[in-house]
C-alpha positions in Angstrom: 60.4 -86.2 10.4 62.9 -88.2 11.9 65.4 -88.1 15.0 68.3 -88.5 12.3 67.2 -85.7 10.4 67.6 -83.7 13.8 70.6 -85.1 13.9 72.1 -83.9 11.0 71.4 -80.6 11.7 73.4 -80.9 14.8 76.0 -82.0 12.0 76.1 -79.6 10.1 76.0 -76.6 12.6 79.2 -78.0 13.9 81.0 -76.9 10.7 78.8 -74.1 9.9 80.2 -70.8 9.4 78.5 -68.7 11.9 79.0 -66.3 15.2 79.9 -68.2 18.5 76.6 -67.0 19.8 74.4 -68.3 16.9 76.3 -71.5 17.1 75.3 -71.6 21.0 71.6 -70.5 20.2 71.4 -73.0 17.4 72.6 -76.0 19.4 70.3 -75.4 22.5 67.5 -75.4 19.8 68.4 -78.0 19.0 69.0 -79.8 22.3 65.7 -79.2 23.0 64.0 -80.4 19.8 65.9 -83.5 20.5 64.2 -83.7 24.4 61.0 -83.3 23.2 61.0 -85.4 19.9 62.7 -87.9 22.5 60.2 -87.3 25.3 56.8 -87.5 22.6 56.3 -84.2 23.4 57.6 -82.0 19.8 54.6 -80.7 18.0 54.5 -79.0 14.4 53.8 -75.4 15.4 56.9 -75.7 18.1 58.9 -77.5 15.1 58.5 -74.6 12.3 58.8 -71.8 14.6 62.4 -73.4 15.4 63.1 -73.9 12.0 62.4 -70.7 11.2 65.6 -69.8 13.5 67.6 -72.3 12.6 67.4 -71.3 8.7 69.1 -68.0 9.6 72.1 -69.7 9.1 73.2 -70.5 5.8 74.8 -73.4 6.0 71.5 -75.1 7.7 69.0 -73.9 5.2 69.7 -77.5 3.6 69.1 -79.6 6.4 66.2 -77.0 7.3 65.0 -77.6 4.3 64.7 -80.9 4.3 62.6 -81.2 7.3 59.9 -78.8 6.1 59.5 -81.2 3.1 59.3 -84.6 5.4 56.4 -82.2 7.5 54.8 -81.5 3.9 54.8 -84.8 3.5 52.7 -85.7 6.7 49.8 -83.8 9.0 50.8 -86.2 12.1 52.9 -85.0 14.9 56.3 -84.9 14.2 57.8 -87.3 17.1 55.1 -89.7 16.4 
């Protein structure tokens, strides 16, 4: 997994269509994803339980999707 992949996400829940609060739950996920991918610190377990959120919204099951592949992928940590 990748910071850019992170980053898209952020992209897309800026257009999603989705409640105000979701939208504010979904970017402090993400926020915080970004900190600890940043800071070395994101491990799988912490990653998929988030992206188990974050593919309650429809319009980030793509991008959702996309991550859980790259993880499929690979059985390192994913901010290594």
């Amino acid at each position: 997994m990748t910071r850019e992949q992170l980053e898209q996400c952020r992209r897309a829940l800026a257009s999603a269509d989705t409640s105000d609060e979701m939208r504010a739950l979904a970017s402090d996920l993400l926020d915080t994803l970004l900190r600890m991918y940043d800071g070395g610190r994101l491990s799988r377990e912490v990653l998929l339980l988030v992206l188990d959120s974050l593919a309650l919204i429809p319009d980030l099951v793509v991008c959702v999707d996309r991550i859980r592949a790259r993880l499929g992928d690979s059985q390192s940590e994913p901010g290594a």
